[in-house]
C-alpha positions in Angstrom: -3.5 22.5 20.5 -2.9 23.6 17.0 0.8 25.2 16.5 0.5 26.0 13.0 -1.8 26.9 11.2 -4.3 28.3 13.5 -7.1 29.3 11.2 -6.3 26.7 8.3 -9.0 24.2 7.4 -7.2 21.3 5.8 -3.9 21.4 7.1 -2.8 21.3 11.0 0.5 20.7 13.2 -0.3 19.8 16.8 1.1 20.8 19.7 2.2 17.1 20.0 3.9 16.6 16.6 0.7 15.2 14.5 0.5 16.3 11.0 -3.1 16.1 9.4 -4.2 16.8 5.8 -7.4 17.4 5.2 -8.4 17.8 8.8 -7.8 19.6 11.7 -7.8 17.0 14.4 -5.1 14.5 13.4 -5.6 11.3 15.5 -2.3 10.2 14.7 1.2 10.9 13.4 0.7 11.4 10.0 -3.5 11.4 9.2 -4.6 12.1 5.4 -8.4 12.6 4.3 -8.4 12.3 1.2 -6.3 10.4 -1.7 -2.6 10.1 -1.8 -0.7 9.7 -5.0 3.0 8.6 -5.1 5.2 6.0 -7.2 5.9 3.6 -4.6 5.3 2.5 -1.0 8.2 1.7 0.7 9.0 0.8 4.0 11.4 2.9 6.7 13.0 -0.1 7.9 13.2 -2.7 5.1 14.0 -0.5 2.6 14.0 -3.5 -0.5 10.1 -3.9 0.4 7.8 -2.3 -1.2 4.1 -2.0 -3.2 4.7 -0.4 -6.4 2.7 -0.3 -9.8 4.5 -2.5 -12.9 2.0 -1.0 -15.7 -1.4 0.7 -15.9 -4.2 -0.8 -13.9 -1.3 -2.8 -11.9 -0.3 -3.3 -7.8 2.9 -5.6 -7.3 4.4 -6.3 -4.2 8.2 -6.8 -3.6 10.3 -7.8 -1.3 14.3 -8.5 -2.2 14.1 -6.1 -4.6 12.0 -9.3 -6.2 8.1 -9.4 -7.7 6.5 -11.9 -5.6 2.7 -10.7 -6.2 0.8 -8.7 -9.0 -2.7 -8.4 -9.1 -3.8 -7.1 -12.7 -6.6 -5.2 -14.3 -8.7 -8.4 -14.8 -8.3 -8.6 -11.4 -6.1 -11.7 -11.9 -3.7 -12.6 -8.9 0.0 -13.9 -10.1 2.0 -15.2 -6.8 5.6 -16.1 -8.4 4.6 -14.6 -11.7 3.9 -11.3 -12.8 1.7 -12.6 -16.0 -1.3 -14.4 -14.2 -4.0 -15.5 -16.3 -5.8 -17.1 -13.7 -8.2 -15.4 -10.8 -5.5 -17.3 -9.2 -2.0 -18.4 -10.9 0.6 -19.5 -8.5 4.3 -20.5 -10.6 5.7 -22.7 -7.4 4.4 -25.5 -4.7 1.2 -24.3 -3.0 0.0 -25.4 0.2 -3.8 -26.2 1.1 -5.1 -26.9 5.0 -6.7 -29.7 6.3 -10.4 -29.2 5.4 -9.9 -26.6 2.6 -12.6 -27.2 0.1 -10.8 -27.0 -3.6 
């Protein structure tokens, strides 16, 4: 049951404390159709984690308040290095399974 607003058509509060934007029929706590925009995502209960953007065209993810990974606009992947020039460009050891074909 809808608590507020009753006739809206992109916004609803349930009875049951769900918030949906762009619907009416959340599913969940917090349900969004439609894109989101922010500066960072961040985390409730590790708050020096997070996904951020370093420059245009840029994802990095953090944790430690550190860059681990950055994918860039060539779609290059940088694991210990925020300057890949690789597809994949790994500054540290890297391990490889059994089997793996390389």
């Amino acid at each position: 049951t809808l608590i507020y607003p009753t006739n809206a058509t992109s916004i609803a509060i349930s009875d049951t404390g769900r918030l949906g934007i762009g619907t009416t029929n959340p599913a969940t706590a917090l349900e969004v159709v439609g894109e989101i925009r922010g500066t960072r995502y961040a985390f409730q209960d590790d708050t020096d984690t997070y996904i951020d953007t370093q420059g245009a065209n840029e994802i990095l993810f953090a944790t430690n308040n550190t860059t681990k990974a950055l994918l860039n606009a060539n779609g290059n992947l940088g694991i210990g290095t925020t300057a890949p020039s690789y597809k994949l460009d790994v500054n540290g050891d890297i391990r490889a399974a059994t089997g793996s074909d390389l």
